[in-house]
N, C-alpha and C positions, 0 to 999 in steps of 0.2 A: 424572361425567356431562359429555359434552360434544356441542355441535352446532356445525358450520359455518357459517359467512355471510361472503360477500366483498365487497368494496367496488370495484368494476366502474368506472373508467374509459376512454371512450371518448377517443382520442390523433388530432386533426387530423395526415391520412398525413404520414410522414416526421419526424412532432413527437416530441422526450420530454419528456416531464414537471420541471416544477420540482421538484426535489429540497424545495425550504422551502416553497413553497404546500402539498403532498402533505402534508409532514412535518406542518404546522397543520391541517391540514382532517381528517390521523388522528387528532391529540390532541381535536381536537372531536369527530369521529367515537365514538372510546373513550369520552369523558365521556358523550353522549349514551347509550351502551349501558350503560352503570355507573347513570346519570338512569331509566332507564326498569326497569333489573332490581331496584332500588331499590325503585321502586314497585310494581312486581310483586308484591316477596316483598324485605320489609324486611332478612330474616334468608338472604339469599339473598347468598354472594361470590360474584362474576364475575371472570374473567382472561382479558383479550383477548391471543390472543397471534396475530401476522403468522404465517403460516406460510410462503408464498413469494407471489412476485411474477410478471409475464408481461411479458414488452414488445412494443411496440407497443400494443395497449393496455396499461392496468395494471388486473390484479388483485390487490387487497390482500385474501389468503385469510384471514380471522379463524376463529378458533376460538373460540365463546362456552364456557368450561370452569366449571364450578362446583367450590370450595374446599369445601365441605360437599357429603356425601352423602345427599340426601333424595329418598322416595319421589316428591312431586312436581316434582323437577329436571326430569325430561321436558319436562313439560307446561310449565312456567315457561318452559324453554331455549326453546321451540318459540312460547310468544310473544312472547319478546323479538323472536327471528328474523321474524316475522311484522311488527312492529312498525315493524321495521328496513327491511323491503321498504318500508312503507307510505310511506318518508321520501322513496324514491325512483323516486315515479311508479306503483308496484302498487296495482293496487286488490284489496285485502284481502276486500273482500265476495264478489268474482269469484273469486280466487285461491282460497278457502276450499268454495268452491263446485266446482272443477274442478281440485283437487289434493289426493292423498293426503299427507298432515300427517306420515303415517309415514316414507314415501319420500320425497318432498321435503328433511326437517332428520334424517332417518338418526337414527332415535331408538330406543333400544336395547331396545323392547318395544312390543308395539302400541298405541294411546291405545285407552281404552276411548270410547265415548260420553259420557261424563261430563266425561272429560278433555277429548273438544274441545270441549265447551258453555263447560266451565271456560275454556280457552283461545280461544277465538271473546267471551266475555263480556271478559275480560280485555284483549285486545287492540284492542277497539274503544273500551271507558272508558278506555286510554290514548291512543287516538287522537284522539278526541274530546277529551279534558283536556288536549291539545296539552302534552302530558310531552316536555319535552328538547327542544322545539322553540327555543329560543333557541340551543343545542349545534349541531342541525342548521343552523339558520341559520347558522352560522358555517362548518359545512363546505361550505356552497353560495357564501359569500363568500368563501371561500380560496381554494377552486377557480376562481374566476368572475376571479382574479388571474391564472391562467396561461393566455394565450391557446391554448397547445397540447391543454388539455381543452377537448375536443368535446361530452361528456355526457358522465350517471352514472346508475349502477344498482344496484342492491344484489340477490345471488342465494346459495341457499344450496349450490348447485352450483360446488364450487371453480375457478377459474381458466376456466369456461363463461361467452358474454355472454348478460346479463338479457333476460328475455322484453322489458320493457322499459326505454328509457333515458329520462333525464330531458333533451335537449338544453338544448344551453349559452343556447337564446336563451329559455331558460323560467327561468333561475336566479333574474332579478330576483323572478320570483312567489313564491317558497321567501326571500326573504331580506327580504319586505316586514317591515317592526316590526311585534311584534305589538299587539294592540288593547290587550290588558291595562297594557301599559308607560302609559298614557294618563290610565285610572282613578287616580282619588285616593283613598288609603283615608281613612274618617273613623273619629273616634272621640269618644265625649261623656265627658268623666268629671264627677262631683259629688264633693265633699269639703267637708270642714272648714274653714273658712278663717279666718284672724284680719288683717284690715283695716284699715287707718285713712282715716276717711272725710275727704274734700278738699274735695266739695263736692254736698250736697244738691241738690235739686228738689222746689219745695214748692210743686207743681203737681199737680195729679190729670192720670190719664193715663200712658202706659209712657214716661218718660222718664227716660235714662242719669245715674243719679248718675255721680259722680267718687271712684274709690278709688286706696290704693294698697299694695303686698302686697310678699310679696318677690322677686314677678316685676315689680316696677315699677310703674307708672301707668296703669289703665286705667278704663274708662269703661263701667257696665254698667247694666237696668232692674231696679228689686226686681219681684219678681213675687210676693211676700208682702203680698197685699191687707189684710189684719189689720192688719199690721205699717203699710203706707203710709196707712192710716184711720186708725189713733193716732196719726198724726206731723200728717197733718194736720187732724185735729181739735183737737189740742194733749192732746191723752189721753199720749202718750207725747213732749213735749217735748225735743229735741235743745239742750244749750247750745251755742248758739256760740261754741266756743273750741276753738285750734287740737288736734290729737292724738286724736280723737274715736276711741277702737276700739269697731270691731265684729265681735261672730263669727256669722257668716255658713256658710247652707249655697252653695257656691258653685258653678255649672255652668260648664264650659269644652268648647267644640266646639271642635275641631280637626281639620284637613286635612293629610296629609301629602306633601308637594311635595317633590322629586328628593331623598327620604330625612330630611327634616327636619320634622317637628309645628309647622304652622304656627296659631296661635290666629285662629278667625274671629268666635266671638262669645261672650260672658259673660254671665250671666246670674246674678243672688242670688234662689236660689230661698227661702227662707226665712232669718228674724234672730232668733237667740237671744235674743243681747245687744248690751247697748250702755253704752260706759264711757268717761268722762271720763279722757284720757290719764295715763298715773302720773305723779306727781309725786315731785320728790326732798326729801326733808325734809330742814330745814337742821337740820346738826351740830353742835354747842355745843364748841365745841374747847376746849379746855387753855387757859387762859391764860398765855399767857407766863412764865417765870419771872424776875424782876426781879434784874438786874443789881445788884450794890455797886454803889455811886458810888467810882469811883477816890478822888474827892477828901476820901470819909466817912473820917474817925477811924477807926482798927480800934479796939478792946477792947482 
């Protein structure tokens, strides 16, 4: 199974194209197609392959060809293709509305109704999911390198130019960052914890003891009301003396900043226990074994 889609650049008269802008802007181009058939249909191989080129403009004829043959390759092929328009300037709601699906991506049996619900459903939850959009941003930043691209277009009519192009002075809005880069993902975990405590607060009220674990030193509130009533009513008396463990249920939220778990705040939600550091007991060695005196008499 295979459908058509080219990749349509418009060439300011007289200009040709950078050979290594072109060359970066298809390997994003590809990823982007590979990003979105992925999502489509997990179990879905694609193989893009160039078929020919035009000059003066350039058309890069892609063939979108599936490695597996399955009853829904049509429909799949046909919204990739769809997809692909949408990256460069088609609007997909209109296009769908005042084009045959059949004729248009040359699909080797006619889509039933079902298959274009299927494909209309599909292509707008990737559109909307902004699938591969970091990909296409890239092809619009590659391109926006070589002054002699004018605009782009994407059509699945080989080496023909797209109903619509995207001109070159709209690329910065295709290559804005996206929002998501932005969010910080959180995450709370609670565990187990075994501590040794540094320094109390024998204050009523949410105030950060001092611990410290084997991520170090840090400073958190007990939120174990029971537990902070016994201490300070003297129900559950703490000796003062250095090494004090505790095992603790312990809470850690965290934020993750340019790929790294940053710890923002601690919390001991509840205290098991509580133990006076180990001690080492002293060892009653061997006593020496006593020398002869050089100077003693032998036998």
């Amino acid at each position: 199974m295979e459908t058509p889609i080219s990749l349509y650049l418009e060439l300011e008269p007289k200009a040709t194209a950078d050979l290594e802008a072109v060359a970066r802007a298809t390997l994003s181009f590809a990823a982007a197609v590979k990003e979105v058939a992925y999502v489509l249909d997990p179990s879905l191989e694609v193989s893009l392959k160039f078929a020919s080129g035009t000059e003066g403009s350039l058309s890069l004829n892609t063939i979108l060809k599936t490695l597996k043959e399955k009853t829904t390759d049509p429909a799949t092929l046909t919204a990739i293709g769809l997809v692909v328009l949408s990256w460069f300037g088609t609007d997909i709601r209109q296009y769908l509305m005042t084009q045959s699906l059949d004729a248009a991506f040359k699909t080797e049996k006619k889509l039933s109704p079902e298959e274009i619900q299927q494909i209309t459903q599909a292509v707008m939850k990737a559109i909307e999911g902004k699938v591969a959009e970091r990909n296409v941003q890239q092809v619009y930043r590659e391109l926006e390198k070589d002054p002699a691209v004018k605009g782009v277009g994407a059509t699945p009519e080989p080496g023909s130019k797209p109903a619509t192009i995207v001109p070159r002075s709209e690329f910065p809005r295709y290559t804005t960052p996206l929002e998501e880069e932005s969010i910080v993902e959180k995450r709370t975990r609670e565990e187990p914890e075994r501590v040794t405590l540094i320094s109390p607060v024998l204050l009523p009220g949410e105030r950060r003891w001092r611990f410290s674990s084997h991520e170090g030193e840090f400073g958190a509130p007990i939120k174990d009301e029971m537990f902070l009533s016994d201490v300070l009513q003297g129900r559950h008396p703490i000796v003062m003396r250095t090494g004090i463990e505790m095992d603790v249920i312990l809470q850690t939220k965290e934020d993750k900043e340019n790929g790294v778990w940053v710890v923002k705040e601690r919390n001991v939600l509840k205290v098991i226990n509580t133990s006076p550091a180990p001690t080492q007991e002293e060892l009653e060695l061997p006593k020496a074994a006593i020398k002869p005196n050089d100077n003693q008499d032998e036998d």
